[in-house]
N, C-alpha and C positions, 0 to 999 in steps of 0.2 A: 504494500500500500504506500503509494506517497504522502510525505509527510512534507515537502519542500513547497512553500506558498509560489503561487505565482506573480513575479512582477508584471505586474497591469500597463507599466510603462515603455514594454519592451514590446516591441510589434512582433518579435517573434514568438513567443508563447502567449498571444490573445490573437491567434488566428484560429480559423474555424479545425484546422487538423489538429495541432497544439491543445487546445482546448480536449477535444473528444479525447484527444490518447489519454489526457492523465486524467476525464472521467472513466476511460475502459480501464486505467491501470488501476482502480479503486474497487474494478468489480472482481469476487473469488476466481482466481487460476482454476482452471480444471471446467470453467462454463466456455462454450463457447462464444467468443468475441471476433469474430470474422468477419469483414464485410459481407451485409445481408442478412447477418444472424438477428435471431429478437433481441437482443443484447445489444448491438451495434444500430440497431436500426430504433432502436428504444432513448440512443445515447444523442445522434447526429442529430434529432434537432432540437436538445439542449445546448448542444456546443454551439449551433447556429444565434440560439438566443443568449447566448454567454458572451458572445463576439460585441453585440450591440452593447450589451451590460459593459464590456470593458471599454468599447470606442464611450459608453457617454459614462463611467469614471475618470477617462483619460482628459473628457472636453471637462467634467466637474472641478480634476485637480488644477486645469489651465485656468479655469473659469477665478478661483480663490487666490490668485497671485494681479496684481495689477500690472506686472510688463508682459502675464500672456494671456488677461482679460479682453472681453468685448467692451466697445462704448458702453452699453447699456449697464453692466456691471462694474464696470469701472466708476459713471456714474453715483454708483449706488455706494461703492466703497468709499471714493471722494468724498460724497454727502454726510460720510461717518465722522469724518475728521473735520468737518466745517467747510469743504470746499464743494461749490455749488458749482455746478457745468455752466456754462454766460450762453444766454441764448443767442440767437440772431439781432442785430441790429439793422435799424433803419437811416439810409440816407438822407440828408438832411441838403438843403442849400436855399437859395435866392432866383424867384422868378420875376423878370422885369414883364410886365405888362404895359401895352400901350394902347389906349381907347379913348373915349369921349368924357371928359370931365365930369364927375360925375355921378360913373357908372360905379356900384359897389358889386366887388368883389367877393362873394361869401367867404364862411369858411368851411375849408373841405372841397372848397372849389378844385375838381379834376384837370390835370394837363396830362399830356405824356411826349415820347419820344416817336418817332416816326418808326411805322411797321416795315420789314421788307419783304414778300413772300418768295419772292428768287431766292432769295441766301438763306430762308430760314428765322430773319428777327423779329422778331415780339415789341410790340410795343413797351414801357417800362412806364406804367402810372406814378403820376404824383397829387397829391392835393397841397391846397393851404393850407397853412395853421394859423392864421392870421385872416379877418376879417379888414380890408381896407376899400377905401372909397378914394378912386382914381381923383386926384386933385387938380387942380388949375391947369395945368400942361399937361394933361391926358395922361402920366404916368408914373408909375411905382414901383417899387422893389419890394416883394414879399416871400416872405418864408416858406419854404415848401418842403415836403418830406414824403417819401415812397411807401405807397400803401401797402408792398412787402417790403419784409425784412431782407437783409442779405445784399452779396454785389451786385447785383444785378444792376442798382442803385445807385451804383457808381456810375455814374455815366459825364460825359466832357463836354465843355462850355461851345453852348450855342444847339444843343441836342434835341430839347426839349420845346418843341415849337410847335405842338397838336392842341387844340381843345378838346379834352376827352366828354366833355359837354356843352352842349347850346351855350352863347351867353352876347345878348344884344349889346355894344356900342364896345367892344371888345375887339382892336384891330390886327392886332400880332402878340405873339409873349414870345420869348428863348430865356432860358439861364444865360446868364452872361458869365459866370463861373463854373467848373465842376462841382459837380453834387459829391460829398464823400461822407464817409462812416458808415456806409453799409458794409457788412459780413456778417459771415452764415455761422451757424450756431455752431459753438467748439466743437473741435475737432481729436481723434481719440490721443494723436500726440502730443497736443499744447494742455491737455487735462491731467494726462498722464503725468507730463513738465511741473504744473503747479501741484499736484497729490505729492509727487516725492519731494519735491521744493517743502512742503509744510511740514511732513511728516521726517524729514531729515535736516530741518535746520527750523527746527521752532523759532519764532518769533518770542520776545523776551520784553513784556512792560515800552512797548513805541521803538524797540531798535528798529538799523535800518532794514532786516528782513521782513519786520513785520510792515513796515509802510510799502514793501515792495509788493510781498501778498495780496495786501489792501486793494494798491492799485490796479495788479491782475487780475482779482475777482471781477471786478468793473466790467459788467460785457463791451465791447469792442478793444478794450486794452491789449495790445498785442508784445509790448515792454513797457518795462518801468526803470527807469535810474534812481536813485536817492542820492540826496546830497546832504548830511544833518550840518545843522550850524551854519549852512551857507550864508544867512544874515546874522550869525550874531548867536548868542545863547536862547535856545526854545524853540528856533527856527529851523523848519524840514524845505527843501525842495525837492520835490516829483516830477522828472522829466518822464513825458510819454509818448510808444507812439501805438498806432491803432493793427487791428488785427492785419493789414494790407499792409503794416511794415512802412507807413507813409509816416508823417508826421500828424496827430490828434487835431481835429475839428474843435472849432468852440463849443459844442453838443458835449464833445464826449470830457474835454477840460473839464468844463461845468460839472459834467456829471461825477467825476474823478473826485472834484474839490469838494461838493457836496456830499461827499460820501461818507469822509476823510473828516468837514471840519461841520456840515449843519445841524444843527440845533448845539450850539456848545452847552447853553445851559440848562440840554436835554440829559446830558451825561449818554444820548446815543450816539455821538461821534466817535468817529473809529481813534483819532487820534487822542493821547493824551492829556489831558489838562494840563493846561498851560502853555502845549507847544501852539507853535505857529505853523501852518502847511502852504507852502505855493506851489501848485499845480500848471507844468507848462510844457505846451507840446514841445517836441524835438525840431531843432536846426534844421533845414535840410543843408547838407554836403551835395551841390552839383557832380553828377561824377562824368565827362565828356568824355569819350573813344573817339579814337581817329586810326586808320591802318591803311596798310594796301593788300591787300591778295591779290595770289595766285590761286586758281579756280581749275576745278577740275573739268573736262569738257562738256561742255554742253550746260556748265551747271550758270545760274540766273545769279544776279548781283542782288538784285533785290529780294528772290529768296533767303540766299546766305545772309543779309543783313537783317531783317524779320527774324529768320530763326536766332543767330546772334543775340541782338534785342531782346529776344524773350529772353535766353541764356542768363544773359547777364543781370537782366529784371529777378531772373531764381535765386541767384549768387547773392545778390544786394539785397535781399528778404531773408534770406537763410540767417545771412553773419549779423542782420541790426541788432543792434545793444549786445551784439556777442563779442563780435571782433571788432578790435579797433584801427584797424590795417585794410583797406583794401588793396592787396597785392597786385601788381605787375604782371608776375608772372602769370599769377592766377586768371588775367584778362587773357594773357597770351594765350596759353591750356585752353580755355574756354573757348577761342576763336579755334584754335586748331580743331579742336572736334566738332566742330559744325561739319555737316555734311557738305562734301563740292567744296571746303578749303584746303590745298595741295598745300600753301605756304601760306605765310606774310612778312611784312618788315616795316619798319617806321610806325612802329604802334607808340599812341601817344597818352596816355592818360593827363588828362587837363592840361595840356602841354609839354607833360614833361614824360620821361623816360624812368619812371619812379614810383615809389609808393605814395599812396595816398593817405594822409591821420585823418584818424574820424574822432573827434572828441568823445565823452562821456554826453553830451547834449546834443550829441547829432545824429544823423540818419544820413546815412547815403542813398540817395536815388538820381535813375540816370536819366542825364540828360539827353544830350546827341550822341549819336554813332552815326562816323561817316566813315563808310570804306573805298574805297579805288581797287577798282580792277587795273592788274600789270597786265 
């Protein structure tokens, strides 16, 4: 008879064969156990259901560890130690209208983006959140926010040019800036990032770990810097930026510093009594490429720079508030593995043949990329 347990986490003894032998090896010698026998044939579909039994122990044990959990449990585990998953956030920005003196504006009043049905695009609604009445010179600037949550929301200055409903004496609108702050509700590795952040480096009576936690719980907060005492004794500063790696909107500032210091003499403020908190989005660092390639045949300039672009856009997301370097070389590597680049040479980062410093208060995001075909 065996006596030796089986490991459950070994793919080879919780297969369907594995399984039956060492329930046949438990039955008395001397019966027969032969394929097709009542014995064997009595045995083969408990091993069958023994198989599932060990694949969903096998997902149970992944399931009770947070770096080989699902979202959904992961969730649940975060929730244990005080960290809440940040939902989705909504785009926020400024719509210029222009119409007949006069005319009011509701609020809630619909706009959107133009649809394409060739490519695929969707419209991208917005309403007011501001009630105004167009004055003496037919026009205004009003607040506007995406009636979903998420990027979607992000959309770029001058996009938004549709009435998504009737509305008399009302002659054109666009944003005149990008709408930003929208993103999609966390994600299983930035949850994961702050569960072991709390759970491994507790916050302590307003240290700087704990204003940095603060500021990640924040849905849209994508980093946080700390500065303590940057004005003086009592004084915090909170550099941020948002889940898209950009630098923080005045939506989500606000909603940061309110978090952090409103109702002081609620005693529900996050910060301590007595400190001071200033909450301020991050610098941007311009980052400008310039190169020449060589191109593989047949391949497009303006593909390779598109993909490039994106490239580079992942790099400068990945390292914000991580690394304080944007490397050289790391520009170069990056262009070489674009697909259709053979070579380059004369790569310039903001003019120069160098590395780039990112402060503690910056963000890098890129500006121009411009390549030359040799």
């Amino acid at each position: 008879m065996s006596t030796e347990n089986p490991d459950y986490l070994k793919e080879a003894d919780t297969t369907e064969e594995a399984i039956r032998d060492r329930l046949l090896s438990n039955v008395t010698d001397g019966v027969d156990k032969s394929q097709g026998s009542y014995v064997w044939d009595a045995h083969a579909p408990v091993a069958i259901e023994l198989v599932f039994v060990a694949m969903a122990l096998q997902k149970a044990l992944k399931l009770g560890f947070a770096e080989t959990t699902d979202i959904d449990h992961l969730t649940m585990r975060a929730s244990e130690h005080g960290v809440q998953r940040k939902e989705a956030t909504y785009a926020t920005g400024t719509i210029h209208i222009v119409g007949t003196p006069g005319t009011i504006i509701p609020l809630g009043f619909r706009l959107a983006t133009e649809a394409d049905a060739d490519i695929g695009v969707e419209s991208v609604f917005f309403e007011t959140t501001a009630e105004v009445t167009l004055p003496a010179g037919g026009a205004a600037d009003i607040p506007i926010k995406a009636t979903e949550a998420g990027k979607a929301g992000n959309v770029a200055a001058g996009c938004i040019v549709v009435l998504a409903q009737s509305r008399d004496g009302v002659t054109s609108v666009t944003n005149p800036t990008a709408t930003t702050g929208g993103t999609e509700k966390e994600d299983y590795e930035s949850l994961l990032s702050r569960y072991l952040t709390k759970v491994r480096n507790p916050g302590t009576s307003g240290n700087a770990d704990d204003y940095q936690q603060w500021a990640l719980s924040v849905p849209g907060v994508g980093g946080a810097h700390v500065k303590p005492l940057w004005a003086g004794e009592g004084t915090v500063k909170v550099i941020i930026i948002d889940e898209n790696k950009e630098p923080a909107n005045a939506d989500l500032v606000a909603a940061v510093q309110n978090y952090l210091m409103v109702d002081a003499g609620s005693g529900d403020r996050k910060a301590p009594i007595g400190a001071t908190v200033t909450v301020a989005p991050a610098t941007i660092v311009t980052i400008d490429v310039e190169a020449a390639v060589i191109l593989g045949q047949g391949e497009a300039l303006a593909t390779v720079q598109e993909a490039f672009e994106t490239a580079l856009k992942t790099y400068l997301r990945r390292i914000a508030f991580q690394v304080g370097t944007i490397r050289y070389a790391r520009i170069g590597a990056t262009l070489l593995d674009i697909d259709g680049v053979v070579d380059y040479s004369s790569l310039k980062v903001n003019g120069e043949e160098d590395n780039i410093s990112v402060g503690n208060e910056d963000v890098a995001i890129l500006g121009t990329v411009t390549l030359h075909a040799e």
